[in-house]
FIPAPA-398978 format. One record per residue (C-alpha): residue number from 1; x, y, z. Coordinates in steps of 0.5 Angstrom, whole numbers. Layout:
REM residues N
+-----+-------+-------+-------+
| num |  east | north |    up |
+-----+-------+-------+-------+
| NUM |     X |     Y |     Z |
...
+-----+-------+-------+-------+
REM end
This chain:
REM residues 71
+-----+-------+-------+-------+
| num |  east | north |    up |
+-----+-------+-------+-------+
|   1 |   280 |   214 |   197 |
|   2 |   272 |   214 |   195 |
|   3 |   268 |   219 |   195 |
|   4 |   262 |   218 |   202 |
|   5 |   255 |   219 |   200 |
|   6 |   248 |   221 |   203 |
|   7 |   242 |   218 |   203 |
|   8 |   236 |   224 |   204 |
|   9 |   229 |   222 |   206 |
|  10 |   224 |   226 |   202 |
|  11 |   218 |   223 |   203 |
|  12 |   215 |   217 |   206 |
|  13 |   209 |   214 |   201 |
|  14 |   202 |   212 |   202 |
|  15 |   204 |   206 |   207 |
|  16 |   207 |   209 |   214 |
|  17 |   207 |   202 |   217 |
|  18 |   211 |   199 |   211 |
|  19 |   216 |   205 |   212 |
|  20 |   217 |   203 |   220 |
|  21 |   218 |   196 |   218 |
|  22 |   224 |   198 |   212 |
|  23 |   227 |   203 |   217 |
|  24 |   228 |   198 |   222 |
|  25 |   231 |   193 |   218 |
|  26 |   235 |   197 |   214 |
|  27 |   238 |   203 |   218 |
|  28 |   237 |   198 |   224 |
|  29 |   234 |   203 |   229 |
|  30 |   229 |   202 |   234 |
|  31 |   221 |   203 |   233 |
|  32 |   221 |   210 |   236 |
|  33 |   227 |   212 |   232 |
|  34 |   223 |   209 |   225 |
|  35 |   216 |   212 |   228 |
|  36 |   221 |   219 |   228 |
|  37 |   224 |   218 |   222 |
|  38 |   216 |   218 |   219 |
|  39 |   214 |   224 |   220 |
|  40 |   221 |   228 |   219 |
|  41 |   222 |   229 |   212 |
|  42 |   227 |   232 |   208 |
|  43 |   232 |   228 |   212 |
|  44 |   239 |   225 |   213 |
|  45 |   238 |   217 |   214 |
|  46 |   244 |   214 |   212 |
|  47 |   251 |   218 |   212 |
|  48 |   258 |   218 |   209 |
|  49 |   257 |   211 |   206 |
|  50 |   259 |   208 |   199 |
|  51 |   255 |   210 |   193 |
|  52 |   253 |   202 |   193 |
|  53 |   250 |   201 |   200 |
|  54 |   247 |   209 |   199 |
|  55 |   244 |   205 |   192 |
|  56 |   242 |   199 |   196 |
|  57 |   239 |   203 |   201 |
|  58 |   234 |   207 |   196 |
|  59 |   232 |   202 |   192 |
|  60 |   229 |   198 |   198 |
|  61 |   226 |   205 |   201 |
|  62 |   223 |   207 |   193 |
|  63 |   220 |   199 |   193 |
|  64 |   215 |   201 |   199 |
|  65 |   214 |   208 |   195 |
|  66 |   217 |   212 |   200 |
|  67 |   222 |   217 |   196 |
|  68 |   231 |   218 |   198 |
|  69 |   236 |   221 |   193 |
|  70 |   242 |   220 |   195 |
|  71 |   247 |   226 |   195 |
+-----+-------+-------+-------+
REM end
């Protein structure tokens, strides 16, 4: 068995309307759960998956400028 893995939010970035966009297509949740995603830091995106797919996750947050660790 393999260890599960978190993705926490820590911070949004500067874009907030790239942020939206990214949270839909990879954590495909709908716009009223990305806008809430947007001003909830400090927050559990994505739980209890494969470190590959929680580094996948991050790196696509990381790329619009938001900030994720995975724990």
């Amino acid at each position: 068995m393999y260890k599960k893995y978190n993705v926490i939010l820590k911070s949004v970035g500067d874009n907030e309307l790239q942020f939206i966009k990214v949270s839909r297509e990879t954590l495909g949740i709908s716009l009223t759960g990305a806008k809430l995603l947007a001003v909830t830091v400090t927050k559990i995106i994505k739980k209890d998956i494969s470190k590959s797919e929680a580094d996948k996750i991050k790196a696509e947050f990381e790329s619009i400028g938001a900030v994720a660790e995975i724990g």
